[in-house]
DRENMAR-263790 format. One record per residue (C-alpha): residue number from 0; residue in three letters; y, x, z. Coordinates in pm, 1 decimal, padded with zeros to 6 digits. Example, Ala and Ser with C-alpha at 12.3 -4.5 7.8 and 13.67 -1.06 7.14 Angstrom:
// residues 2
<filum 0; "ALA"; <-00450.0; 01230.0; 00780.0>>
<filum 1; "SER"; <-00106.0; 01367.0; 00714.0>>
This chain:
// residues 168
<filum 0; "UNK"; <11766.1; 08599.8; 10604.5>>
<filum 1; "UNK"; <11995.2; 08891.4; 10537.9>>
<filum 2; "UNK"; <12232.6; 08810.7; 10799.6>>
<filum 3; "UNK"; <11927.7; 08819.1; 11045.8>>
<filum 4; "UNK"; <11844.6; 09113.3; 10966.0>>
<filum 5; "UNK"; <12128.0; 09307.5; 10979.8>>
<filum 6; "UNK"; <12191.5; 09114.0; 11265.5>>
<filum 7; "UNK"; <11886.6; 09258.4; 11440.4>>
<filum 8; "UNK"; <11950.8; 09562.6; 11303.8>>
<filum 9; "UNK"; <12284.4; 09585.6; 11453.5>>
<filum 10; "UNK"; <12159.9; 09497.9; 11768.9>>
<filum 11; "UNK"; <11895.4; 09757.9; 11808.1>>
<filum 12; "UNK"; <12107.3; 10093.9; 11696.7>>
<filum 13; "UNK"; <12382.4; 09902.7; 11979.5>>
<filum 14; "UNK"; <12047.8; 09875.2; 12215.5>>
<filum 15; "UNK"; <11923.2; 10238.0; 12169.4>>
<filum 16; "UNK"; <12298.4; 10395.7; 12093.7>>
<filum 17; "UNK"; <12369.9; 10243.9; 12486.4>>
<filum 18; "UNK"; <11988.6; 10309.8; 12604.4>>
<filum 19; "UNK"; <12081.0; 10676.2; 12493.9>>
<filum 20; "UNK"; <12405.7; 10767.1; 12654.0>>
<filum 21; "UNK"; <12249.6; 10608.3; 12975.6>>
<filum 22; "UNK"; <11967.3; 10834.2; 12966.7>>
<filum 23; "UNK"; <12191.2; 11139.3; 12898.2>>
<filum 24; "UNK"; <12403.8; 11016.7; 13183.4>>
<filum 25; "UNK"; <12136.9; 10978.6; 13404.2>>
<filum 26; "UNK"; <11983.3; 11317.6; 13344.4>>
<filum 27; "UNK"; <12314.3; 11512.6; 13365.9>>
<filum 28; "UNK"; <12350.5; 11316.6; 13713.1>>
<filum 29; "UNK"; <12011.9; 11454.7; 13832.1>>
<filum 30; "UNK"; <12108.5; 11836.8; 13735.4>>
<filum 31; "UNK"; <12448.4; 11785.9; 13857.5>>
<filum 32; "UNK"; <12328.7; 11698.0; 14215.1>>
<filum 33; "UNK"; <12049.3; 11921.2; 14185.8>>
<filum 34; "UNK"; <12246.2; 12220.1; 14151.8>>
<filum 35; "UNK"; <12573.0; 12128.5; 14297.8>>
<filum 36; "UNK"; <12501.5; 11958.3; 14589.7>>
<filum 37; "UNK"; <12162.4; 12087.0; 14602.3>>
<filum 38; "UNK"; <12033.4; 11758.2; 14695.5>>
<filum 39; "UNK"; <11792.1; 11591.2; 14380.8>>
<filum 40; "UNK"; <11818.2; 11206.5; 14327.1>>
<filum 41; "UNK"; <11461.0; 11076.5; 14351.8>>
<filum 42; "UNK"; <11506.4; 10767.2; 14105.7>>
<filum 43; "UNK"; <11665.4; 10982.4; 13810.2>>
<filum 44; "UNK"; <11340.6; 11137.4; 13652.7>>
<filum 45; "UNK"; <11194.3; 10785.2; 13656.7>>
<filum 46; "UNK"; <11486.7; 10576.9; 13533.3>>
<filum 47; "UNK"; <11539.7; 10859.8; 13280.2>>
<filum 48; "UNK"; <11137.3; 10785.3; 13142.5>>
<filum 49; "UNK"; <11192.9; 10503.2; 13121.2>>
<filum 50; "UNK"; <11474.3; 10453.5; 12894.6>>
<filum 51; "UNK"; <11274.3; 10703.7; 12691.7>>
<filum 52; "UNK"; <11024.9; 10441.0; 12662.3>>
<filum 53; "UNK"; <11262.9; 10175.6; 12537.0>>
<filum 54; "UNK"; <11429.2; 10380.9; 12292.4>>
<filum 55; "UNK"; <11093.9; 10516.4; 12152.6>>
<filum 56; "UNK"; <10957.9; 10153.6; 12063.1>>
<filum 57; "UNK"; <11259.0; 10038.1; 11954.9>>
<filum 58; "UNK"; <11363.7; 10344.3; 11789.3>>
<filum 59; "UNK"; <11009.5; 10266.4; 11611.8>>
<filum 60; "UNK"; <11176.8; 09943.9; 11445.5>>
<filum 61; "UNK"; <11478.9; 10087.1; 11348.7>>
<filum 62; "UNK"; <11315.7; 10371.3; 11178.2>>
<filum 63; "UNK"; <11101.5; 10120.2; 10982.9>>
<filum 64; "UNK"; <11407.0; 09899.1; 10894.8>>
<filum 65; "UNK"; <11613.0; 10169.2; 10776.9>>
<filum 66; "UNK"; <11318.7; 10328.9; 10542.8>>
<filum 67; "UNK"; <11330.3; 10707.3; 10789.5>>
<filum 68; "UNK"; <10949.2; 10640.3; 10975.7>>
<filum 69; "UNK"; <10709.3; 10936.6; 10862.3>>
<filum 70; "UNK"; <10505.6; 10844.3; 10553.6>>
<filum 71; "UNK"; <10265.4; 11020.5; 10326.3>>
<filum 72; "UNK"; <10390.5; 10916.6; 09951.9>>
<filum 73; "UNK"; <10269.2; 11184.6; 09812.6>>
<filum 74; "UNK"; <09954.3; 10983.8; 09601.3>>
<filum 75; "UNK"; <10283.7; 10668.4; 09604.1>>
<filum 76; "UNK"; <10513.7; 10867.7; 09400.5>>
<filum 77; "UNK"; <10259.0; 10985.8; 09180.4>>
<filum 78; "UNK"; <10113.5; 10557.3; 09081.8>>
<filum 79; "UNK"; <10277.8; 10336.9; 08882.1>>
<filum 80; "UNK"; <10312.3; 09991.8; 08788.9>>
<filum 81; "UNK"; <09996.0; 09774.2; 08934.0>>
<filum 82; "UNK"; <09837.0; 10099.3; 09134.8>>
<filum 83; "UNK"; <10185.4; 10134.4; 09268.3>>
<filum 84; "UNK"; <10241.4; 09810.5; 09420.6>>
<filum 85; "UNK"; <09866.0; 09743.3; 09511.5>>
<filum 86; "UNK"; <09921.1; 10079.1; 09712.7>>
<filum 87; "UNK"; <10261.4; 09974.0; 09883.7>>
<filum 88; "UNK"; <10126.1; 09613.9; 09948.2>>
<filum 89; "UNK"; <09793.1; 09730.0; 10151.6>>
<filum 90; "UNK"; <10031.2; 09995.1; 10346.6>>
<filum 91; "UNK"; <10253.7; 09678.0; 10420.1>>
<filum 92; "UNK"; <09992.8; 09515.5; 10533.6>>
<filum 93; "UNK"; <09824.7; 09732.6; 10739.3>>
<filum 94; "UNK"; <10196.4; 09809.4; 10913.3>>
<filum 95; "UNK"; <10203.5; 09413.5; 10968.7>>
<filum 96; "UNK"; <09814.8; 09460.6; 11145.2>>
<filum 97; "UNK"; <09965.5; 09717.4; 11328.9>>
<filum 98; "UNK"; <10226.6; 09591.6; 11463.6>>
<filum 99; "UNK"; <10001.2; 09245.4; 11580.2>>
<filum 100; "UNK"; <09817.6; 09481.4; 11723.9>>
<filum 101; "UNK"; <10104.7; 09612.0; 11919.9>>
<filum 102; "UNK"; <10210.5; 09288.9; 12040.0>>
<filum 103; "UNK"; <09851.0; 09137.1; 12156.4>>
<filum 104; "UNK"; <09743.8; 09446.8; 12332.9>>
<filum 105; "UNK"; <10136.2; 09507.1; 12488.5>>
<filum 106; "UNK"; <10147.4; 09127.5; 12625.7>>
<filum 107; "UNK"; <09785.8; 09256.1; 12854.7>>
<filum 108; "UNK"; <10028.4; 09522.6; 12970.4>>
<filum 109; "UNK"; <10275.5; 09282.5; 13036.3>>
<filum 110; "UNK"; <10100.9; 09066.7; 13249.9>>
<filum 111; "UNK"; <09942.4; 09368.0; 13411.2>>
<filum 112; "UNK"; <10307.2; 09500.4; 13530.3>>
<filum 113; "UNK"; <10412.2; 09179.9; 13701.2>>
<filum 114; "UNK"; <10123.3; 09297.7; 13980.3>>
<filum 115; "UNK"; <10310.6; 09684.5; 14007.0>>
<filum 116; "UNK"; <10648.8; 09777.6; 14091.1>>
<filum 117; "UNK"; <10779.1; 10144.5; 14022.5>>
<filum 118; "UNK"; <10681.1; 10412.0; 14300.2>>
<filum 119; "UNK"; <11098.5; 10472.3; 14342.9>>
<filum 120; "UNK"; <11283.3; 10224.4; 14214.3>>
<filum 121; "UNK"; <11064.8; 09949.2; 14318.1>>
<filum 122; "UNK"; <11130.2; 09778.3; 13928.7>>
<filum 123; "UNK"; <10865.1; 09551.8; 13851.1>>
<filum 124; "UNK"; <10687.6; 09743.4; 13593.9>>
<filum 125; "UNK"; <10657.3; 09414.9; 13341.3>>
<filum 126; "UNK"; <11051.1; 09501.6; 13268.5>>
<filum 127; "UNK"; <10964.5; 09827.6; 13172.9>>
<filum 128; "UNK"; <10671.0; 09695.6; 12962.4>>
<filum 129; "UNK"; <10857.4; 09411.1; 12807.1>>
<filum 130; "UNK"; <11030.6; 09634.0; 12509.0>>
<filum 131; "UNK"; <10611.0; 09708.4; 12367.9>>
<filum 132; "UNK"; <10535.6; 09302.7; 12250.6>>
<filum 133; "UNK"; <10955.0; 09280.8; 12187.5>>
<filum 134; "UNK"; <10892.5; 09546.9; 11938.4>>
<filum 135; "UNK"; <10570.1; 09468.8; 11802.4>>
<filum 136; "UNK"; <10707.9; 09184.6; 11746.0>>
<filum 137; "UNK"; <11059.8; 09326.5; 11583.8>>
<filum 138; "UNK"; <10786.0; 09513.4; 11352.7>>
<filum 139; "UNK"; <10583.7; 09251.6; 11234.3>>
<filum 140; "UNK"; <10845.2; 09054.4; 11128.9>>
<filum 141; "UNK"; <11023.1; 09338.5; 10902.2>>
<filum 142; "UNK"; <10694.7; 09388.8; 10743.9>>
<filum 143; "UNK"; <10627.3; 09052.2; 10658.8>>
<filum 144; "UNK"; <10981.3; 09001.2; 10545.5>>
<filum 145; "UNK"; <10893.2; 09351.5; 10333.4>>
<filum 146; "UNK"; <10537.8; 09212.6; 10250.2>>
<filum 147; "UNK"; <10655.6; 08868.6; 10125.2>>
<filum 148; "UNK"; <11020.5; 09037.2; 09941.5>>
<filum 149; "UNK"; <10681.8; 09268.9; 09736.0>>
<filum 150; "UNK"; <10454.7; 08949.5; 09652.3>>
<filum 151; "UNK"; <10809.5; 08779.9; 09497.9>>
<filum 152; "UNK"; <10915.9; 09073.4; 09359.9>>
<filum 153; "UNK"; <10586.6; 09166.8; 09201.5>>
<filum 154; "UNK"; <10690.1; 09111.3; 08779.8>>
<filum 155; "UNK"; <10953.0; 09355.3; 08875.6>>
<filum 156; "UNK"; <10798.9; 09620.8; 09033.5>>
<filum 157; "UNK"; <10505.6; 09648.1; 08797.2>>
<filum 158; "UNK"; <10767.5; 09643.0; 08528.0>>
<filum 159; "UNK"; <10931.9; 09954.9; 08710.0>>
<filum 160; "UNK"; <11253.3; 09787.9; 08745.8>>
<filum 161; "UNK"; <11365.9; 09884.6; 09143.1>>
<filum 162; "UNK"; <11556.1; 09632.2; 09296.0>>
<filum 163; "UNK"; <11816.1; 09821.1; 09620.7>>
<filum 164; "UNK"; <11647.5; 09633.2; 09910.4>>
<filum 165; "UNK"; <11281.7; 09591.3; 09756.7>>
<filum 166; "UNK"; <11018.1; 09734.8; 09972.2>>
<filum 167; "UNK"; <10831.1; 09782.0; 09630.3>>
């Protein structure tokens, strides 16, 4: 399971590394030919939002996996033993809800973009759509690795022994 995950993991800071540099190549294009050749490209500011849009969702996963995602721990740091892990394992859950949530309401989306196409590029719009249910998806299943690594973990975290990978 670990090789998975770092597998995945791997794949998405590759994904949103590339997804990045695109972006900023994209963008400096536009302002390039906007001010040198005073002529603006009329498919930059869309393909540029875009790949916004893909690197915020799966920038979302990523920031989960690797522990950075905004959190209020304040009451967490301040629990321990059963309180502590009760605390961690409802936040897991509702993360996991979340991110179902994610994925049913992004595949409506989905099937709602294969009926549009993008006003310049003429994409269909279910491409653009397709990274919301990929990473609802990519969340729910690091949260229920991280819910099910608590519930087998639980004699050690209530005994305050911290394990390096436990989401406990």
């Amino acid at each position: 399971m670990k090789k998975l995950d770092d597998l995945i993991f791997k794949f998405l800071c590759l994904a949103c590394g590339s997804l990045m540099i695109a972006m900023m190549t994209v963008i400096f294009a536009q302002v390039v030919a906007r001010y040198a050749f005073q002529h603006s490209l009329s498919w930059s500011e869309e393909i540029g939002r875009y790949i916004f849009v893909w690197i915020t969702f799966l920038g979302m996963v990523l920031a989960y996996r690797a522990g950075a995602h905004v959190a209020l721990d304040l009451l967490l740091a301040h629990l321990r033993g059963l309180a502590h892990w009760t605390l961690r394992l409802v936040n897991l859950v509702l993360i996991a809800v979340l991110a179902g949530a994610i994925f049913v309401s992004a595949l409506a989306l989905f099937e709602l973009g294969t009926m549009q196409e993008s006003p310049a590029l003429e994409l269909p719009m279910h491409w653009v759509y397709s990274v919301i249910p990929l990473s609802g998806l990519l969340l729910l299943y690091y949260a229920l690795r991280d819910i099910w690594a608590c519930l087998t973990q639980k004699d050690k975290a209530l005994d305050g022994v911290k394990e390096e990978d436990s989401p406990c």
